[in-house]
VMD Tcl script that draws the C-alpha trace (Angstrom):
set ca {
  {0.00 0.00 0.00}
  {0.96 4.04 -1.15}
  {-1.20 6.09 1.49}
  {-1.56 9.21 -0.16}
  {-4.80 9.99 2.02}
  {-4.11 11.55 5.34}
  {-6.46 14.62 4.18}
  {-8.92 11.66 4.87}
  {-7.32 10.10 8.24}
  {-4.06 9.95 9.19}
  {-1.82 6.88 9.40}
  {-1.77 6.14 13.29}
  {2.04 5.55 14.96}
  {2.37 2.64 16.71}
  {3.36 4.90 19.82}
  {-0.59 6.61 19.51}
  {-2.39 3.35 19.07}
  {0.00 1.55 21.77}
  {-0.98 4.24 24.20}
  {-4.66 4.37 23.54}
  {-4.77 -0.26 23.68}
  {-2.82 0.44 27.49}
  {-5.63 2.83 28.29}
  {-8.17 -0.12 27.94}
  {-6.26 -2.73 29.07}
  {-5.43 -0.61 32.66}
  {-9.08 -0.32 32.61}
  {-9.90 -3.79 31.90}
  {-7.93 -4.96 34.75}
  {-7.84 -2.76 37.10}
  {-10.45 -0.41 36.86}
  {-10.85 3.13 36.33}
  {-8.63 5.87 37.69}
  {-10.56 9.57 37.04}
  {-7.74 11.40 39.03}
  {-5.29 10.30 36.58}
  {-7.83 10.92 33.31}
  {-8.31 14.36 34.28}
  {-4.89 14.97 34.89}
  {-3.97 13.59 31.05}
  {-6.88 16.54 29.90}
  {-4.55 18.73 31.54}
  {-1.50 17.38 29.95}
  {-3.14 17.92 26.38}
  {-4.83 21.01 26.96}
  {-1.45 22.39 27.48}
  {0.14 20.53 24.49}
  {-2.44 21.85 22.20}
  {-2.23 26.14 23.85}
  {1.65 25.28 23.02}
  {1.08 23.88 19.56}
  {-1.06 27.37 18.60}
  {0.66 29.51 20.45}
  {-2.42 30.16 22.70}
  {-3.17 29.75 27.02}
  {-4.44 26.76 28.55}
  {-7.44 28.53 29.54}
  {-8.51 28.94 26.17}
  {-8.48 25.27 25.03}
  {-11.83 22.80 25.37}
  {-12.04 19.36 24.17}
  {-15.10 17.75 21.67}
  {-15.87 14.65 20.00}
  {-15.22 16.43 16.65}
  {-14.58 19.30 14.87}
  {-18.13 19.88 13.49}
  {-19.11 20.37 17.20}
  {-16.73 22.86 17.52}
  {-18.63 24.50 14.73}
  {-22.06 24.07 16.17}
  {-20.44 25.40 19.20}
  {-19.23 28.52 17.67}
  {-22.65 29.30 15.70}
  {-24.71 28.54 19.31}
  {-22.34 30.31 21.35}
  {-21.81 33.76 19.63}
  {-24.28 36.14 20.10}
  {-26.41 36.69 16.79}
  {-29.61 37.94 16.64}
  {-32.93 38.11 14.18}
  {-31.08 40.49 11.21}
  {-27.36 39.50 11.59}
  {-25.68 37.81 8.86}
  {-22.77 35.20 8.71}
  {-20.57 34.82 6.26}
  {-18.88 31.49 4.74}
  {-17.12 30.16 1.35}
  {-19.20 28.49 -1.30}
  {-16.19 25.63 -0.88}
  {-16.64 24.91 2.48}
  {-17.11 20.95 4.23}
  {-20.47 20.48 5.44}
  {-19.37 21.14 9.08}
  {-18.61 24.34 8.28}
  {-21.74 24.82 6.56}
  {-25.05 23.11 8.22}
  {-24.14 24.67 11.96}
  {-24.57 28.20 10.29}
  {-27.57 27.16 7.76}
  {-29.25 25.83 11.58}
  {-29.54 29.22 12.29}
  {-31.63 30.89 9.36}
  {-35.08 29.45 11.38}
  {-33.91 32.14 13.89}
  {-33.80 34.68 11.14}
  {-29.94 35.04 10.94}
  {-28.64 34.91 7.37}
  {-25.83 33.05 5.80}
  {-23.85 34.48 2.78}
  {-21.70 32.05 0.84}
  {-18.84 33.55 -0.83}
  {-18.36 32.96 -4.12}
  {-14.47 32.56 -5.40}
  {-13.62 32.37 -9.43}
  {-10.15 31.67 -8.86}
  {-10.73 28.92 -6.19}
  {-9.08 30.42 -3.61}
  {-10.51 33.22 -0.88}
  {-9.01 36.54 0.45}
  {-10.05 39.23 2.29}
  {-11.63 41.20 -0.88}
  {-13.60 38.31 -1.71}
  {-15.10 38.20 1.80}
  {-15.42 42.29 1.63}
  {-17.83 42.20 -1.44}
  {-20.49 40.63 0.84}
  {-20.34 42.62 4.21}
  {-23.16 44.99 5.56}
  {-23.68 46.50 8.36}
  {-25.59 43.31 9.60}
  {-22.24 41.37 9.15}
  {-21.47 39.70 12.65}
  {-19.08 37.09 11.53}
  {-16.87 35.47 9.40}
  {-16.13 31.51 9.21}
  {-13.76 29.75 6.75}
  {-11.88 26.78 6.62}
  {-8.06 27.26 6.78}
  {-7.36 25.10 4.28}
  {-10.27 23.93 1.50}
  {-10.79 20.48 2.28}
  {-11.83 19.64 -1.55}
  {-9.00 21.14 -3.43}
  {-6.36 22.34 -0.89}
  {-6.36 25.95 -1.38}
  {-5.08 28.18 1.55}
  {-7.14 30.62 3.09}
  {-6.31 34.10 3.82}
  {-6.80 34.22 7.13}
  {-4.47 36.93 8.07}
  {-6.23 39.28 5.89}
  {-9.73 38.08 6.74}
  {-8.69 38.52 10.65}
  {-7.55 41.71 10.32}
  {-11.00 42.97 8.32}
  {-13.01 41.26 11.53}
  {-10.78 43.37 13.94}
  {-11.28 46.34 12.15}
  {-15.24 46.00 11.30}
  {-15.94 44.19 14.90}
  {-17.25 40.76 13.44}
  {-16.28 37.47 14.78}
  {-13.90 35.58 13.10}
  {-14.04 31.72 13.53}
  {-11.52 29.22 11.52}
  {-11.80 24.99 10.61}
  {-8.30 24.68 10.82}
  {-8.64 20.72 10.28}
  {-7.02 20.54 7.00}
  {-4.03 22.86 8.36}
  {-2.69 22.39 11.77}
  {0.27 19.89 11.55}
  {1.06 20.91 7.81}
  {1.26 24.35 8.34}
  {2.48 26.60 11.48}
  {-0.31 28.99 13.42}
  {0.31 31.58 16.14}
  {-2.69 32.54 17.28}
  {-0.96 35.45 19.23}
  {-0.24 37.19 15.97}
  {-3.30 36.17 13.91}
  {-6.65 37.16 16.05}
  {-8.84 34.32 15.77}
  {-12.34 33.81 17.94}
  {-12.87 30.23 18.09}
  {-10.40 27.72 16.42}
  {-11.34 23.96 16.31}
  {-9.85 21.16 14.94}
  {-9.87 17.30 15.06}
  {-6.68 14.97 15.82}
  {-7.00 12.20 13.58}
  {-5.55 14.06 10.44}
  {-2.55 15.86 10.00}
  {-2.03 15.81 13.59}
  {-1.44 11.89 13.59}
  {-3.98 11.61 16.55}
  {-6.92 8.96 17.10}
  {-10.48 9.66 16.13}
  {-13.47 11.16 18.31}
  {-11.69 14.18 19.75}
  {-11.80 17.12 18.58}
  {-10.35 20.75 20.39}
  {-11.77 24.45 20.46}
  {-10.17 27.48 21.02}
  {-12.04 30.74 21.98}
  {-10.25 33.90 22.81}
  {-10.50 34.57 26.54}
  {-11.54 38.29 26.13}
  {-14.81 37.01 24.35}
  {-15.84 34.63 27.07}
  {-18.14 36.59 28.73}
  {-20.19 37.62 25.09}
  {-20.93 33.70 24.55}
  {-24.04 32.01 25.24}
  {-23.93 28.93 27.00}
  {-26.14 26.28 24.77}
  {-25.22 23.71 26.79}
  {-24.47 22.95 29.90}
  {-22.63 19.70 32.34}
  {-20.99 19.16 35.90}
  {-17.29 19.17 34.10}
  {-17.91 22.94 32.65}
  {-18.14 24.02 36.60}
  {-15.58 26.09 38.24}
  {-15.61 22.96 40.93}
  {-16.17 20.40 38.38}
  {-15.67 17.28 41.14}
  {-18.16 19.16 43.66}
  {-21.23 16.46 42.71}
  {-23.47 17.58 45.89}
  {-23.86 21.25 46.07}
  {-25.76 22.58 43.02}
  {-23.96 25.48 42.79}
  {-24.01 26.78 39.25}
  {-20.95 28.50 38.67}
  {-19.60 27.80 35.19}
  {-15.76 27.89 34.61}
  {-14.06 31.27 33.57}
  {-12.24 29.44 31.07}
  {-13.05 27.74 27.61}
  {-13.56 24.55 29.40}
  {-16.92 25.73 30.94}
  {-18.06 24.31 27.50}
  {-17.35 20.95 28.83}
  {-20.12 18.90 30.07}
  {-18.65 15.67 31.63}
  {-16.15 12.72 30.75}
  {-14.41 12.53 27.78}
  {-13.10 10.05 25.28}
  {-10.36 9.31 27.67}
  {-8.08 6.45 25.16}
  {-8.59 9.61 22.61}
  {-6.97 11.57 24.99}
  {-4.08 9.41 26.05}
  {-3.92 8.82 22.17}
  {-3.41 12.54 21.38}
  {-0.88 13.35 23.98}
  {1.33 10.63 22.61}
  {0.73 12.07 18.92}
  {1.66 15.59 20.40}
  {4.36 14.64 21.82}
  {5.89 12.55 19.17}
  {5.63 15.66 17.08}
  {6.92 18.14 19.40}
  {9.57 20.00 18.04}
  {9.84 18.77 14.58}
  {7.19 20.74 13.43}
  {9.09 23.20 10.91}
  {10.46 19.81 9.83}
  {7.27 18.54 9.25}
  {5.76 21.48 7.21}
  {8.15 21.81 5.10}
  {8.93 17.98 4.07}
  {5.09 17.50 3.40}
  {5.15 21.23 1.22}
  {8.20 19.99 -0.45}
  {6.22 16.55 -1.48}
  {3.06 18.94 -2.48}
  {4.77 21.25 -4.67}
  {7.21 18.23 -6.74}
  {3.73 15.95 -7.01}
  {1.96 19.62 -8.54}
  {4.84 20.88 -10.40}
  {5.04 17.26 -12.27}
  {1.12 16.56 -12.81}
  {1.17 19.79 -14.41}
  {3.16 18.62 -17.15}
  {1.42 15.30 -17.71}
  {-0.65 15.97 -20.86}
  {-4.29 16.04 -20.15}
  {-4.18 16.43 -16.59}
  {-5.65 19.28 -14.80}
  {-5.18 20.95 -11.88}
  {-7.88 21.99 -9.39}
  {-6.15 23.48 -7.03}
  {-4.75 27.02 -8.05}
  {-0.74 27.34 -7.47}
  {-0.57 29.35 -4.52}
  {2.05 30.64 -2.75}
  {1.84 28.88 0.26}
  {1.13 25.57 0.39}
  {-1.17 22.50 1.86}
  {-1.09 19.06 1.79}
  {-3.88 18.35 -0.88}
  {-4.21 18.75 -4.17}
  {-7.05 18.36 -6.60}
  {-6.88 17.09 -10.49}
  {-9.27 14.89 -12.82}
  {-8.70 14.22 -16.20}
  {-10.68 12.83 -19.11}
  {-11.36 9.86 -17.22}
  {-11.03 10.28 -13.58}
  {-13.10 8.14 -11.98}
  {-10.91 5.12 -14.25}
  {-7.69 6.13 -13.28}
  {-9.06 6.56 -10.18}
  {-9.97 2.75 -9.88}
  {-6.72 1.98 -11.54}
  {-4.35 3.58 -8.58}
  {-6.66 1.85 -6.27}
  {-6.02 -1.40 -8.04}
  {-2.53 -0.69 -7.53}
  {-2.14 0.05 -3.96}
  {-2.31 3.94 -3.73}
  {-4.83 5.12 -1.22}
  {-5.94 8.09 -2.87}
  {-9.78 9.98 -2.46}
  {-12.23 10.96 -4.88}
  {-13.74 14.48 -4.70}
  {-15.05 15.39 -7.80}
  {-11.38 14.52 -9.18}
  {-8.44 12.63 -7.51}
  {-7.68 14.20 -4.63}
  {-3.88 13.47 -3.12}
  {-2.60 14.20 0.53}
  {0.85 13.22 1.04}
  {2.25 13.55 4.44}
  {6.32 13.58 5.65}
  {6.02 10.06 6.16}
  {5.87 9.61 2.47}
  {8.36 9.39 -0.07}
  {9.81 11.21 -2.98}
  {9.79 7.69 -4.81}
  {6.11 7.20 -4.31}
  {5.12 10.49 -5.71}
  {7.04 9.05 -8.84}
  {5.36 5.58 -8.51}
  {2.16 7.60 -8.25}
  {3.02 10.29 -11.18}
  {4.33 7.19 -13.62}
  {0.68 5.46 -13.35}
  {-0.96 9.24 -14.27}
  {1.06 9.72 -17.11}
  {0.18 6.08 -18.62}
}
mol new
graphics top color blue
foreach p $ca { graphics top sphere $p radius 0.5 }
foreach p [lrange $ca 0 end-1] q [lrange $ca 1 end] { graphics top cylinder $p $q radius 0.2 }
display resetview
C-alpha cells in the first residue's frame, strides 16, 4: 500500500495506538482511575495552547470538529437580522451549523471565489452593516487551497465581526500563532494531520470574548468545581472549558498526547517535508498531458491537491487497483504527508502519465 490519504485520516504511529490499547487494558484490569484521566486533559490542553501559540485557559475538548462549529454558531451572540458569512467551498461542518440558524432569522452568505481560492476582498464584497461574523476553513478540504486568514482577521478586527476558523485541514502541515493572527474560536480534530486517534476534537475561543458567549449547553465538568457532585452550585468555569459537560473520550486523549508529543519539536520539519512533497507531485502533474489541476498554485502551500482528467473516476480505480490510497472528490484528490516518499510520488506520477 501508497497512502496518499491523510487529508482523509491519518496513518496512526504505533506509539498513539500503543498508548490508547494500554488505556483499555489498565481499565480492563484494574479499573478506572478519574484522578489520573483528568490529569492527562490537563497534559493535552497544554500541548495543544503550546502547539497554537495560545493559554491553557482557552483550550476545550469535543468529540469532533463539526461540534466545535455548532459550538461557535450557538455560542456567539447573533440575533434576528445579523448575517454570517462562509465560502461556497466549504465541508459540510462548516456549513449546516450556520444554515441551523436561518429558522432564527440570521442569514448566511456564501462567498463565491472564481479563482478557487478566498481573500479578504472576496469576503469584503459581501459585508453589511448586519455582518457579525466570518467563518472559513483554513485550508479547503476539496482542493487544498489556503485561506487568507491573516487578511480576513484583520478585516473582523477592524469592522468588529467574529472571526471563527476549521483549521482541520491545516494544523500539523502548516504553522499557526494565534498570538499574531486574532482568531475567535479555532477547532480542529486529531486524527488528520495531527497523527492523533479519532473522536476528539479541540476548540479554542479567545479569553476576552468569554463573557459575550451564550452557553447552549451545559454539564458538571464545565463548573468552576467540576468534582463538587453535591452542592448545586451553578458556577460555570471562567475558562473555555466551561463548555465541557462531563467525561471525555479518555483512550482519545491518552492517544493525542502521545501524537503531540511525538511531534513536538519537529514541526518546521514537518511542514516543510510535506510542502516539499506537495509542490514536486503539482509541479510534475502539471506537465502530464491532459491532466488538470484543481487546485490554483498558490504561494503557500497544503497538503492536498485536486486534479481529474478525461477519465477520472478510471484512473481513479486503476491507482486503487494498484495500492495507492488516494480519495475521490469530484477529481483525484492526493494528501501526502512527511512520512511519504519522494519515490512514491514518482510511482504515483508514472501510473498518471500512462
Amino acid at each position: 500500500m501508497c497512502y496518499l490519504d491523510t487529508a482523509a485520516m491519518s496513518l496512526l504511529p504505533e506509539e498513539v495506538r500503543q498508548a490508547v490499547i494500554d488505556f483499555h487494558t489498565r481499565r480492563q484490569t484494574k479499573g478506572p482511575d478519574f484522578g489520573a484521566y483528568w490529569e492527562e486533559v490537563e497534559k493535552l490542553r497544554l500541548l495543544v495552547a503550546e502547539r497554537i501559540h495560545g493559554h491553557e485557559e482557552e483550550i476545550l475538548f469535543l468529540q469532533n470538529t463539526s461540534m466545535a462549529m455548532n459550538l461557535a454558531a450557538n455560542a456567539l451572540p447573533l440575533e434576528k437580522g445579523d448575517n454570517v458569512l462562509i465560502s461556497n467551498r466549504e465541508f459540510p461542518s462548516n456549513v449546516y451549523p450556520w444554515m441551523n440558524l436561518e429558522s432564527r432569522g440570521i442569514e448566511v452568505r456564501m462567498v463565491e471565489s472564481p479563482g478557487g481560492g478566498f481573500e479578504r476582498k472576496d469576503f469584503e464584497a459581501y459585508c453589511d452593516e448586519n455582518t457579525k461574523a466570518i467563518s472559513v476553513s483554513w485550508v479547503i478540504a476539496a482542493n487544498g487551497v489556503v485561506t487568507d486568514i491573516e487578511g480576513l482577521s484583520a478585516l473582523c478586527q477592524e469592522r468588529g465581526y467574529f472571526f471563527v476558523v476549521d483549521a482541520i485541514q491545516g494544523l500539523g502541515v502548516l504553522p499557526l500563532d494565534v498570538s499574531r493572527i486574532s482568531v475567535d474560536i479555532l477547532g480542529a480534530g486529531f486524527f488528520k494531520w495531527l497523527l492523533g486517534p479519532d473522536g476528539l476534537a479541540f476548540a479554542y475561543i479567545r479569553k476576552d470574548i468569554l463573557p459575550q458567549l451564550k452557553i447552549p449547553y451545559m454539564g458538571w465538568a464545565g463548573m468552576e468545581e467540576p468534582f463538587d457532585y453535591s452542592s448545586y452550585r451553578f458556577a460555570p468555569a471562567r475558562e473555555a472549558r466551561r463548555f465541557e459537560t462531563g467525561n471525555m473520550n479518555f483512550s482519545a486523549i491518552y492517544g493525542a498526547v502521545k501524537a503531540m508529543e511525538l511531534t513536538r519539536g519537529l514541526e518546521e520539519e514537518i511542514s516543510l517535508r510535506t510542502v516539499a512533497l506537495t509542490a514536486y507531485l503539482r509541479e510534475h502533474l502539471h506537465k502530464i498531458p491532459g491532466i488538470r489541476l484543481l487546485t490554483p498554485m498558490q504561494r503557500e502551500s497544503s497538503g492536498i491537491t485536486l486534479f481529474t482528467c478525461e477519465r477520472a473516476e478510471a484512473l481513479y480505480q486503476l491507482l486503487r487497483s494498484r495500492g495507492f490510497v488516494v480519495n475521490y472528490r469530484g477529481g483525484i484528490r492526493i494528501s501526502p504527508f512527511f512520512y511519504n516518499t519522494r519515490e512514491q510520488i514518482d510511482e504515483f506520477l508514472d501510473i498518471c502519465d500512462r
